[in-house]
FITI-354258 format. One record per residue: residue number from 1; x, y, z of N, C-alpha, C in turn. Coordinates in steps of 0.02 Angstrom, whole numbers, plus 32768, in hexadecimal, padded with zeros to 4 digits. Atoms other than C-alpha are relative to their C-alpha. Layout:
<rs>
resi  n.c1  n.c2  n.c3  ca.c1  ca.c2  ca.c3  c.c1  c.c2  c.c3
NUM  X  Y  Z  X  Y  Z  X  Y  Z
...
</rs>
This chain:
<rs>
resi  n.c1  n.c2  n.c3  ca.c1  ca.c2  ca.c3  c.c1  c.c2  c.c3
1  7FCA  801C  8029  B3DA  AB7A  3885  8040  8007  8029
2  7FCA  7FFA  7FD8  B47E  AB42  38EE  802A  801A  7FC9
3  7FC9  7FFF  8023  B51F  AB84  38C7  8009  7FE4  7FD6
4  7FC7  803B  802A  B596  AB33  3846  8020  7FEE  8041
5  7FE3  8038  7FCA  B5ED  AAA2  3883  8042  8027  8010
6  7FC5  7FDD  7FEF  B6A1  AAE4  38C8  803D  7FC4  801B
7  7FBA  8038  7FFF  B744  AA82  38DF  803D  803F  8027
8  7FBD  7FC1  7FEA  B7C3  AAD5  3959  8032  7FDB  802C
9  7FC2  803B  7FDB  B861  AA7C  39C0  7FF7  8021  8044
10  7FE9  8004  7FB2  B881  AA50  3A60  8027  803C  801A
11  7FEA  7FBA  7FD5  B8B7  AAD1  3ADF  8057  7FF1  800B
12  7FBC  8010  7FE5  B95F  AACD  3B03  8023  7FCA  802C
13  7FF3  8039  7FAB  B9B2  AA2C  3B72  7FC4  7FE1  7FFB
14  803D  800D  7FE3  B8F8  AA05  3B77  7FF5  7FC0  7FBC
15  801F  8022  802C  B893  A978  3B14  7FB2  8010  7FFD
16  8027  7FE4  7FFD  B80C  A9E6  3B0A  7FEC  8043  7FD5
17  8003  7FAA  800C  B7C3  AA9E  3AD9  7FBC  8022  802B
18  802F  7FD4  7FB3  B76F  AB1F  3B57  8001  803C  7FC2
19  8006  7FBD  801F  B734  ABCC  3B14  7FF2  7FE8  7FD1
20  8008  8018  804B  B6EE  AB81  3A71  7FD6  804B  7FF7
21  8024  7FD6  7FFB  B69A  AC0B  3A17  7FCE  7FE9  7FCB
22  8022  8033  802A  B610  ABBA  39CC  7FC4  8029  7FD1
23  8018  7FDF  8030  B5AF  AC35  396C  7FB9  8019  802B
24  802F  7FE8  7FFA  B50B  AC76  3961  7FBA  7FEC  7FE1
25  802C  802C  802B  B467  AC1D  3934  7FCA  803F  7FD3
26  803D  7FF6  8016  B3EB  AC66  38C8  7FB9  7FF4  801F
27  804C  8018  7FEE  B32D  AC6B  391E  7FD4  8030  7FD0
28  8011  7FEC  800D  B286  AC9A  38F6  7FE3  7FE9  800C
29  805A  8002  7FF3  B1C2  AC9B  391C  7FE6  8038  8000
30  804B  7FE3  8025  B12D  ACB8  38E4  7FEF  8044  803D
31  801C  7FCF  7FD5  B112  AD25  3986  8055  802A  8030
32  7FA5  7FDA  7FF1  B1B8  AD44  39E8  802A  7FBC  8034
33  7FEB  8033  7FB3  B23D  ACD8  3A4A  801E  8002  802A
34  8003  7FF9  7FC3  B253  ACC4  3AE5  804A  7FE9  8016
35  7FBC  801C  7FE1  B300  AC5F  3B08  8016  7FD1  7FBD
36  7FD8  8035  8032  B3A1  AC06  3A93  8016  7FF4  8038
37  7FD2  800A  7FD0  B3FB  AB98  3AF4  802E  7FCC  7FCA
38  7FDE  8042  802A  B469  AAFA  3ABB  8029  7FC8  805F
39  7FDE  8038  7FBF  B4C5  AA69  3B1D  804C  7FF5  7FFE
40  7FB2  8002  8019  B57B  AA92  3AF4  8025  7FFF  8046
41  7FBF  8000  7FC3  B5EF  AA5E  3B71  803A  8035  801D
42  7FCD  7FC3  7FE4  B658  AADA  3BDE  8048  7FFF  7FD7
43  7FCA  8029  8033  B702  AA61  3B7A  7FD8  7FCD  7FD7
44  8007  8024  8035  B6ED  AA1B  3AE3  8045  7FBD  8014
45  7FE1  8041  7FF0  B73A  A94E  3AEE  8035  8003  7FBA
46  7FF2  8001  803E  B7A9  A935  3A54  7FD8  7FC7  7FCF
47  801B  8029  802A  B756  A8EB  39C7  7FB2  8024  7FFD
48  8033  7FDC  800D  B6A0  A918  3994  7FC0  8005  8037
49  8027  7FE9  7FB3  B614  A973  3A00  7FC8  8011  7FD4
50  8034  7FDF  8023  B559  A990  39C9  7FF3  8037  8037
51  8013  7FD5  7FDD  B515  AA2B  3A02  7FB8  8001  7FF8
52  8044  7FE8  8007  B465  AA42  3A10  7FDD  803F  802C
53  800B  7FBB  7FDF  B424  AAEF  3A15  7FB8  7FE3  8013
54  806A  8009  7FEC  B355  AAFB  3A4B  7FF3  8060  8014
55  8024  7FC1  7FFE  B2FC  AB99  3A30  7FB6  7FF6  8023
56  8048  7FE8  7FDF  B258  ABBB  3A97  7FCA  8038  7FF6
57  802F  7FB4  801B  B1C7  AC33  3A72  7FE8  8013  8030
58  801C  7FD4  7FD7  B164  ACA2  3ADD  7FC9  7FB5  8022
59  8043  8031  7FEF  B0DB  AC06  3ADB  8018  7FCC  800E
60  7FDC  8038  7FD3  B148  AB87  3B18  801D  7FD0  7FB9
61  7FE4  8020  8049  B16E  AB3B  3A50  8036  7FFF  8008
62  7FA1  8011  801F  B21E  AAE7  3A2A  8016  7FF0  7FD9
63  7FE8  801F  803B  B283  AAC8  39AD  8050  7FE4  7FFE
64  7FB2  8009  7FEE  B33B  AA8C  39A9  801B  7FFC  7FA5
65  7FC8  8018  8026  B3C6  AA73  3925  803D  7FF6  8022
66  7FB9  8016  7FEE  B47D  AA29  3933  802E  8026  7FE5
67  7FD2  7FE9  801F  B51C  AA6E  3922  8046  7FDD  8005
68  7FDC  8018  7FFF  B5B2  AA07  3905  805C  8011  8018
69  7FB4  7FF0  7FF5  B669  AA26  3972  8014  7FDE  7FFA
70  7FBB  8028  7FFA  B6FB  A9D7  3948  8036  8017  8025
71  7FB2  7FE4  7FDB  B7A0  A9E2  39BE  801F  7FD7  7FD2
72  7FB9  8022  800A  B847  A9AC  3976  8037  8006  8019
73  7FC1  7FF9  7FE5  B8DB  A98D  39B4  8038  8004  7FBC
74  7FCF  7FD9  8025  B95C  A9EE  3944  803C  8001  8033
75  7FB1  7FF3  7FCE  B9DD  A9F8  39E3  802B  7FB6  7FF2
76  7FC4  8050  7FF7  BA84  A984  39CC  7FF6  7FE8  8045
77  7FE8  801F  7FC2  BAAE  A913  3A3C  8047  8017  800C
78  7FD6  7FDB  7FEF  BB3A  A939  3A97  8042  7FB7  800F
79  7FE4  8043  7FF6  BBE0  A8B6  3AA7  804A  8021  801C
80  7FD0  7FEE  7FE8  BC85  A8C0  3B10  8027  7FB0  7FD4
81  7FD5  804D  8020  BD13  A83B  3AA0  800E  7FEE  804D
82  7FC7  7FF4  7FB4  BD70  A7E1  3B40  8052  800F  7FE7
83  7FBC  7FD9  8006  BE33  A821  3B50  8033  7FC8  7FE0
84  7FC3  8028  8039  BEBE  A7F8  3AD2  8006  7FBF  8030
85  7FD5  8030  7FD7  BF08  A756  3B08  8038  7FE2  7FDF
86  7FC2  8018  8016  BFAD  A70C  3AD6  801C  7FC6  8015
87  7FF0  8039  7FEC  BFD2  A65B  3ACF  8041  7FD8  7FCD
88  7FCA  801C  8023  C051  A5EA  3A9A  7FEC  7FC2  7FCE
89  8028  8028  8032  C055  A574  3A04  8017  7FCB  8022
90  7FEB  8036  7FE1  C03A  A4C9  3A1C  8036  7FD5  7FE0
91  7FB6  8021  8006  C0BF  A44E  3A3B  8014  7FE7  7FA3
92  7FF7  8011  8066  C118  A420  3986  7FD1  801C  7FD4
93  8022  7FE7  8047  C0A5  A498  3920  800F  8039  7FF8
94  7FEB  7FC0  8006  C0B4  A54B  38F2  7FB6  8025  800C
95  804F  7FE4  7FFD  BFF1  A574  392D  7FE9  7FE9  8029
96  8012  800D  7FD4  BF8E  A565  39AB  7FAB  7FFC  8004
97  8033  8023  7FFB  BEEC  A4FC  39C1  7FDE  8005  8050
98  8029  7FE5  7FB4  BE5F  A514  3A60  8006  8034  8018
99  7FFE  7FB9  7FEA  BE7E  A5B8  3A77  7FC6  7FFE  8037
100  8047  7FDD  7FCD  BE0E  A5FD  3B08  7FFF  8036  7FEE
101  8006  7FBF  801C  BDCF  A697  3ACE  7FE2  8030  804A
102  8027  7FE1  7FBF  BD65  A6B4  3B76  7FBD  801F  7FD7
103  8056  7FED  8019  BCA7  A703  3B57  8007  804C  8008
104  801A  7FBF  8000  BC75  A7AB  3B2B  7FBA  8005  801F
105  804C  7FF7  7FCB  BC09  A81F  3B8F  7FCF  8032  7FC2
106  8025  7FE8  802C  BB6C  A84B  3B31  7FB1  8026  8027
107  8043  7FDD  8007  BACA  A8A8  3B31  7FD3  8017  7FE2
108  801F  7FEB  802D  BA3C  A8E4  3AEB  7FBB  8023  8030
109  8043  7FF1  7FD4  B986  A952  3B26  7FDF  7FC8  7FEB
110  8028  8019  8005  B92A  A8CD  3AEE  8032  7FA6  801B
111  7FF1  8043  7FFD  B97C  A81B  3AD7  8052  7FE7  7FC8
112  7FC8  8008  8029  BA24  A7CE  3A98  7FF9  7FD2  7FDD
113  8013  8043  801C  BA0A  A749  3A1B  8036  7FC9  7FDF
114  7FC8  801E  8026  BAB7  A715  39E7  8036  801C  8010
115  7FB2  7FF4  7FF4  BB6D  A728  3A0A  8022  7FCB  7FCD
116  7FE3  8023  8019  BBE4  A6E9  3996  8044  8026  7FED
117  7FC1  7FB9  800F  BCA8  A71A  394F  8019  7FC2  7FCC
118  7FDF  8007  803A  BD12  A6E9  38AC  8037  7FD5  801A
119  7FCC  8025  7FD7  BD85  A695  3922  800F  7FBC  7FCD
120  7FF8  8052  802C  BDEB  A5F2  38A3  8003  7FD7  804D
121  7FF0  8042  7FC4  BE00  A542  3902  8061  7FFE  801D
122  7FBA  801D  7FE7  BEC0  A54E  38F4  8016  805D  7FE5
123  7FE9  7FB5  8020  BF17  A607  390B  8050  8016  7FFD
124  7FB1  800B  8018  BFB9  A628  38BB  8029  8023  801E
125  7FCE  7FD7  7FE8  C056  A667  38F3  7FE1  8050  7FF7
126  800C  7FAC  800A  C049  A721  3918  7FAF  801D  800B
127  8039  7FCE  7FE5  BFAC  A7A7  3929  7FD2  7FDE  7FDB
128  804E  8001  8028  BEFD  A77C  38EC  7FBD  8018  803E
129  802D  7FD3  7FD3  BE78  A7E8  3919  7FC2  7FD5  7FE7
130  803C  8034  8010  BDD1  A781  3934  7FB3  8043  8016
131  8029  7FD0  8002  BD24  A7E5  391D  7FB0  7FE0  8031
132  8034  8013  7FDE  BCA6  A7D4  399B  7FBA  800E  7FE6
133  8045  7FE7  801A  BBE0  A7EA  3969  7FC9  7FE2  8023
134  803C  8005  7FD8  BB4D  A800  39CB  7FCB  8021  7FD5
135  802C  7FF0  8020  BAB0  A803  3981  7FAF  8009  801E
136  8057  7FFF  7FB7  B9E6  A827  39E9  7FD9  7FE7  7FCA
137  8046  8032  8020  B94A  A7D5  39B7  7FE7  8032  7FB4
138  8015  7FC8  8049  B92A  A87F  393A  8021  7FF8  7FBA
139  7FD1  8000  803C  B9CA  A860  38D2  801D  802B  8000
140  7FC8  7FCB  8009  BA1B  A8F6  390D  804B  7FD3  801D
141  7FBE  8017  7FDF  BAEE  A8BC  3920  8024  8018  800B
142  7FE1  7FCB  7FE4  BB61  A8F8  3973  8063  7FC9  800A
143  7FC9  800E  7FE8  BC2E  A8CA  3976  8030  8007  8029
144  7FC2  7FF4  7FD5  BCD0  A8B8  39DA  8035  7FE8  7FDA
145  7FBD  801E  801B  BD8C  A880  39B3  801D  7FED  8030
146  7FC2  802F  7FB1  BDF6  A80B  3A1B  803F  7FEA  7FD2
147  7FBA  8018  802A  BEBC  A809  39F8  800D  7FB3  802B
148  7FDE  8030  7FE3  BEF1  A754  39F8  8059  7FF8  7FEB
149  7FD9  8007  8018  BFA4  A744  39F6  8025  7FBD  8000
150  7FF6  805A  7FDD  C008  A693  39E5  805D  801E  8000
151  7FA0  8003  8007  C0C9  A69C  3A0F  802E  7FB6  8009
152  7FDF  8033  7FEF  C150  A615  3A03  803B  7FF7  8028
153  7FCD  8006  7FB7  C196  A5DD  3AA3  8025  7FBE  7FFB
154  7FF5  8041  8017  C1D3  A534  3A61  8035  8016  7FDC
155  7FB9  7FEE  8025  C28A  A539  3A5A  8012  7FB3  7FBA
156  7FEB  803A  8030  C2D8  A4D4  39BB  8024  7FEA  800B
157  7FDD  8054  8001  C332  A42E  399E  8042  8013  7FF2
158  7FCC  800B  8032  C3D9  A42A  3975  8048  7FAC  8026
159  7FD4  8035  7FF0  C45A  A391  397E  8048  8007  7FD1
160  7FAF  7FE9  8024  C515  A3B6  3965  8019  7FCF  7FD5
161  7FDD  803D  800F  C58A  A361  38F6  8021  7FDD  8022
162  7FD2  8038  7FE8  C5DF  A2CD  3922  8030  801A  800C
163  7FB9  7FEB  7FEB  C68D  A2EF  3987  802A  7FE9  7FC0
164  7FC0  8026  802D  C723  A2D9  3916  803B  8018  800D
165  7FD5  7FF9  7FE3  C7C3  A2D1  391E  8034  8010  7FB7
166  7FE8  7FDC  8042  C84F  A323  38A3  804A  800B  801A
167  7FA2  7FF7  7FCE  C910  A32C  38B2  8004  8039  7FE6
168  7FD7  7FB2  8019  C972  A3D2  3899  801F  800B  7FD2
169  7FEF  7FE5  803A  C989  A43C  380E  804E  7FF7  800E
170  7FA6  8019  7FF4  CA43  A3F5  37C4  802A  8054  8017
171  7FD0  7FD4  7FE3  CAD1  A45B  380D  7FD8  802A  8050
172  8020  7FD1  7FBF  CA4C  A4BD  389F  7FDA  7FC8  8033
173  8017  802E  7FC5  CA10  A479  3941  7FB0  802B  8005
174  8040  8003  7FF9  C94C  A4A6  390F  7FE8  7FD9  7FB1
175  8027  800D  8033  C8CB  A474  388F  7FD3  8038  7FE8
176  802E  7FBD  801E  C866  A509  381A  7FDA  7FD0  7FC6
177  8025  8035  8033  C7FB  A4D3  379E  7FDB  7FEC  7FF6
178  8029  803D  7FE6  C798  A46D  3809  7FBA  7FE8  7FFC
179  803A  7FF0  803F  C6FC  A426  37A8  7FDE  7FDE  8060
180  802E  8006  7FAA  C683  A420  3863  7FD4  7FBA  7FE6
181  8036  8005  8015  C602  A3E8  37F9  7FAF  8010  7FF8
182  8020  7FDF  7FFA  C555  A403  37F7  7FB5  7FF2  8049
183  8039  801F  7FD4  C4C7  A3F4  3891  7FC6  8006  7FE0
184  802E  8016  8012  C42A  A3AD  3882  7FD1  8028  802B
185  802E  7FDD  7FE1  C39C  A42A  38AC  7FB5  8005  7FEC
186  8050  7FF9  801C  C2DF  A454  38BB  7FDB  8031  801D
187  8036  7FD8  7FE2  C254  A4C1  38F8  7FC3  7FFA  7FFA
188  8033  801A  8011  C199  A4B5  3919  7FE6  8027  7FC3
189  8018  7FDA  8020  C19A  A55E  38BE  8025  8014  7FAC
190  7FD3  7FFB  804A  C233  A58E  3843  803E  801E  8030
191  7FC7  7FDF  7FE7  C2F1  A598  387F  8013  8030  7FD4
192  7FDA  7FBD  8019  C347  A642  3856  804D  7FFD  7FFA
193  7FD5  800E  8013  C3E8  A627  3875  8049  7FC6  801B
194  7FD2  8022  7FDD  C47F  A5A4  3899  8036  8011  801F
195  7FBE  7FDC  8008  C529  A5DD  38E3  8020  7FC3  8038
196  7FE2  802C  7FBC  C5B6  A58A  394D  8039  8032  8008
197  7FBF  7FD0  7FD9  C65B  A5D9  39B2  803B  7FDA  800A
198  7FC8  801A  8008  C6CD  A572  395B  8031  8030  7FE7
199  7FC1  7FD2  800B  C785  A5C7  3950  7FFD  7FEF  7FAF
200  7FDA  800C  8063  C7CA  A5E2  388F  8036  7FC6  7FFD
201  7FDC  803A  7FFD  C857  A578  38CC  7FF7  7FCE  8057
202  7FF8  802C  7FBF  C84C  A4E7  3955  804F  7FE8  800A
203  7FA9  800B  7FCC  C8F2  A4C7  39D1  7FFB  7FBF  7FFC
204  7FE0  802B  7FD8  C933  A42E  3A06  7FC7  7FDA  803A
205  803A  7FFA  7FBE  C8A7  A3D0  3A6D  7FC8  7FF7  8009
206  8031  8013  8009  C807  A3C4  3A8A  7FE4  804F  8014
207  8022  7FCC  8019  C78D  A458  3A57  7FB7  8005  800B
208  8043  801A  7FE9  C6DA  A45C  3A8F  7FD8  803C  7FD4
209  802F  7FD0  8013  C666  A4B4  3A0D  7FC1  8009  7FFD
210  803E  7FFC  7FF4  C5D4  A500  3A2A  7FC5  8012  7FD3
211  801E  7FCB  8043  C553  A50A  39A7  7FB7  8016  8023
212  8042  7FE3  7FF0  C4A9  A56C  39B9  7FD2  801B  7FE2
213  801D  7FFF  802B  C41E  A56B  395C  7FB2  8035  8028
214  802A  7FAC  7FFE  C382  A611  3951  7FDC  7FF0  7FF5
215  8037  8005  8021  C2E0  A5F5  393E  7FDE  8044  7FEA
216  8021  7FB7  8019  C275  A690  38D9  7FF4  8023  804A
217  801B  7FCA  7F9A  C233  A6D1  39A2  8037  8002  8015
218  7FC7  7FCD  7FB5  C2E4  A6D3  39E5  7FFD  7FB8  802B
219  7FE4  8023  7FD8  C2D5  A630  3A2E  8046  7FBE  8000
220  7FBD  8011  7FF3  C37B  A5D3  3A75  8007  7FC8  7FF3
221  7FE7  804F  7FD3  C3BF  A51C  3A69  8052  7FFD  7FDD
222  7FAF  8012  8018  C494  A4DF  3A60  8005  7FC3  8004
223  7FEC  8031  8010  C4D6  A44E  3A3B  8061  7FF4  8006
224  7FAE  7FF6  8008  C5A2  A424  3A56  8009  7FCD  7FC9
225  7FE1  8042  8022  C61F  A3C4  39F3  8032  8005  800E
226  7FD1  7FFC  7FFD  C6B7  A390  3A15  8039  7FF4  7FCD
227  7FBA  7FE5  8045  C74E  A3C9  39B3  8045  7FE1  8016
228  7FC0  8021  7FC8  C7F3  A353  39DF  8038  8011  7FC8
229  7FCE  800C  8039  C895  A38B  3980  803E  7FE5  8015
230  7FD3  8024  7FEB  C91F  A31C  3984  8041  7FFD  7FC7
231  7FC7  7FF6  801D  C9CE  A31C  3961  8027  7FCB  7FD8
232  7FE7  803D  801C  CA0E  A290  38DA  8036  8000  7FD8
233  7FC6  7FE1  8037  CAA2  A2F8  388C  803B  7FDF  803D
234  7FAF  8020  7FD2  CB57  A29B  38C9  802C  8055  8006
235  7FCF  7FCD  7FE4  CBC8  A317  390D  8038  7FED  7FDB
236  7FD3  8007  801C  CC6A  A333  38B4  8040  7FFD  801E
237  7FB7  8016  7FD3  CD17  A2FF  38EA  803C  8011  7FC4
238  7FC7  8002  8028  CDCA  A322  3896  8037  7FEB  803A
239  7FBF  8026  7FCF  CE66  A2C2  38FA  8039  8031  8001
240  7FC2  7FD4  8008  CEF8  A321  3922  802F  7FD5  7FB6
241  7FD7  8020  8054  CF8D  A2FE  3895  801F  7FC8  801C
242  7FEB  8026  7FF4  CFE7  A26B  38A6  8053  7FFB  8020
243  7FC1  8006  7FEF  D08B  A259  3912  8026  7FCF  801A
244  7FE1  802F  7FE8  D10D  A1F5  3941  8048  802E  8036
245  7FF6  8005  7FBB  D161  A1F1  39DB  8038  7FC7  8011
246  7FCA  803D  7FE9  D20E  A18E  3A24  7FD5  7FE8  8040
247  8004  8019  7FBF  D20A  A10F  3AAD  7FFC  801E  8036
248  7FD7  7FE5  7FB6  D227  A13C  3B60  8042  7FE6  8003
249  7FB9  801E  7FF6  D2D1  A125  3B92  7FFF  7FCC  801A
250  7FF0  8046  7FCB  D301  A06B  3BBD  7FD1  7FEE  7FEE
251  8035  8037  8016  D254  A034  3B77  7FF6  800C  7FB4
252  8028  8019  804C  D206  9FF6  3AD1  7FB1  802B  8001
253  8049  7FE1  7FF5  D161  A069  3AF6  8009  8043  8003
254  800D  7FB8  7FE9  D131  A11D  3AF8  7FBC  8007  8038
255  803B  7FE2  7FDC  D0C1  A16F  3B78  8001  8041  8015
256  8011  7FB3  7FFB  D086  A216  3BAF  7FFC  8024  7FC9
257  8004  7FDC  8044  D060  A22A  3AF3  7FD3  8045  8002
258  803F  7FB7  801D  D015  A2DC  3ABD  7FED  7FF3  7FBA
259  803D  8011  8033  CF90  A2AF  3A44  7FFE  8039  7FCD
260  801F  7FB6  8010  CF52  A354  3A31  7FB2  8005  8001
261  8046  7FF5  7FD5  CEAB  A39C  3A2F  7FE1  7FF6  7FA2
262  8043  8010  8040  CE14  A35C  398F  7FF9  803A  7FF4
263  8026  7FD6  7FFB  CDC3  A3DE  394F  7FB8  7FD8  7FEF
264  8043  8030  7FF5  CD06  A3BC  3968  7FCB  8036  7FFC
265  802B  7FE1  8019  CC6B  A406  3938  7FB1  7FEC  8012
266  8041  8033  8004  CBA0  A3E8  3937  7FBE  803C  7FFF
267  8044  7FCC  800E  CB00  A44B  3905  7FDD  8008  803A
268  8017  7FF9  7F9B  CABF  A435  39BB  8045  8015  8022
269  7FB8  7FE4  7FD8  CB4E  A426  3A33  802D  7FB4  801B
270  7FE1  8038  800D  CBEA  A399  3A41  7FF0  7FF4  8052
271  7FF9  800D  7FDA  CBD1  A347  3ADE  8039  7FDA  802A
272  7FBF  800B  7FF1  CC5E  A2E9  3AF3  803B  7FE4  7FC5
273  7FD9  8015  8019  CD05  A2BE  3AA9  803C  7FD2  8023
274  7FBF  8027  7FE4  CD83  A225  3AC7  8014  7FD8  7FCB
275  7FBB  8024  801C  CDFD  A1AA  3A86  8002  7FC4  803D
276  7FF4  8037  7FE9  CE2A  A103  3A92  8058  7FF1  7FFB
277  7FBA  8009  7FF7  CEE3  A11B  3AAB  8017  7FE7  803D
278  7FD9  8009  7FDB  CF4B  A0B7  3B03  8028  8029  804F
279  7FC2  7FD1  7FCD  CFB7  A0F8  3BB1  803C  7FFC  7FE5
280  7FBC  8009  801B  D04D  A0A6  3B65  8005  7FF5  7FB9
281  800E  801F  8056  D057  A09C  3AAC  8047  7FD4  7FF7
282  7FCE  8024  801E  D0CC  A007  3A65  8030  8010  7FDF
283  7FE3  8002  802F  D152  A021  39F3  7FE0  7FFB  7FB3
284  8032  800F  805D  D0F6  A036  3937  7FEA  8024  7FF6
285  8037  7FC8  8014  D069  A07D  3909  7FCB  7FDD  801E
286  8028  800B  7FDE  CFCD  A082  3960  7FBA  8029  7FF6
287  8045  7FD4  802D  CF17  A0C3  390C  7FD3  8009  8059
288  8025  7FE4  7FCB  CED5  A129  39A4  7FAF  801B  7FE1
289  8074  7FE2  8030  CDF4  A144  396B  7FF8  8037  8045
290  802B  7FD0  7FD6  CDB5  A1EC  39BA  7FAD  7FE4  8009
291  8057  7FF1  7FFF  CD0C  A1F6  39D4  7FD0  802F  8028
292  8034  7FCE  7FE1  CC8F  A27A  39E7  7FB5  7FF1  8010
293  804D  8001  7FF2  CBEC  A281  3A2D  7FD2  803E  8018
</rs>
């Protein structure tokens, strides 16, 4: 009577088992016997093994029974993920499509029957950890983790307002106030924030502002506009007072009149002042016009 059947795993690394300990048969005769042997392999193969013992008697009689080994493979397989990788999203989206992930290194004592990972088709801004899985012909599995990261290198849109142009606050030689307006912006992902390095008040002139718009990562783009302020306030004039004045001696005319001096004014600055007076003034009266500029 062979052993019971026996079921024991592979050796270590191996797709095999050595050292089986396979029991002990039961004999017996009628007179006495002579030799047990069997046909058990030095390694057991994985998967099932008959054994056949054979007893012998003194008189040369045989008999046999079977005894049934099973190997299994109970050992994981073994899997290396490949190394983080970090790519950029594609153009105008906020995610990134074709990723290369590269191949994991795998193993097993026996046989690998499958590799596969959780990996989506399209991977979103930021970290996602994708799960590798290796599986052997037994059904033992075994995992890894691969960091994919996606960052956005795709600076955003922006288009300034239209230049404009604006005269000076009455009485001052600037403009405050000043409505810029608003630029037209975008991102593949989400802008954070707008700003420009326009003054509180604009001078006299032309002004060049710079606006600059943030995408969430920190990335850069500017845009100018030009700022023109112009001066449309008249300058102020007052005439000296009005005088009169004799002839020259022996003539009907005055000359080398003293006028006197305007007073004159201007929220910027007066550039010039004159008069349309005569050298010789007539006898009468005579309406001398200042004028400032």
């Amino acid at each position: 009577t062979a052993p019971g059947a026996i079921t024991v795993s592979t050796d270590a690394g191996l797709c095999e088992a050595s050292g089986v300990d396979l029991g002990t048969p039961e004999t017996a005769d009628n007179c006495s016997v002579a030799s047990v042997s069997n046909d058990a392999p030095a390694v057991f193969p994985l998967g099932e093994t008959l054994v056949t013992w054979t007893v012998e008697d003194a008189s040369g009689n045989i008999e046999t029974a079977t005894q049934l080994v099973t190997v299994v493979d109970s050992e994981k397989p073994t899997i290396t993920a490949p190394q983080a990788v970090t790519v950029s999203t594609d153009s105008g989206v906020c995610e990134a499509s074709d990723v290369d992930l590269g191949t994991p290194e795998t193993g097993d004592n026996c046989s690998v029957a499958s590799v596969s990972n959780d990996a989506p088709a399209v991977f979103p801004l930021g970290e996602t950890l994708v799960t590798w899985t290796v599986e052997d012909a037994s059904g033992n599995i075994e995992t890894a983790t691969q960091l994919v990261t996606v960052i956005d290198t795709e600076k955003p849109t922006i288009t300034a307002p239209q230049s404009i142009t604006i005269s000076s606050d009455s009485g001052v030689c600037e403009a405050s106030g000043v409505d810029l307006g608003t630029p037209e912006t975008g991102d593949n992902c989400s802008v954070a924030s707008v700003s420009n390095d326009a003054p509180a008040v604009f001078l006299l002139g032309e002004t060049l502002v710079t606006w600059t718009v943030i995408d969430a990562s920190g990335n850069i783009e500017t845009a100018t506009q030009l700022v023109t302020v112009i001066d449309t306030e008249k300058p102020t004039i007052t005439a000296p007072g009005a005088i009169t004045v004799s002839t020259d001696a022996g003539l009907c005319e005055a000359s080398g009149v003293d006028l006197g001096t305007p007073e004159t004014a201007d929220n910027c600055s007066v550039a010039s002042v004159s008069n349309d007076a005569p050298a010789v003034f007539p006898l009468g009266e005579t309406l001398v016009t200042w004028t400032v500029e």
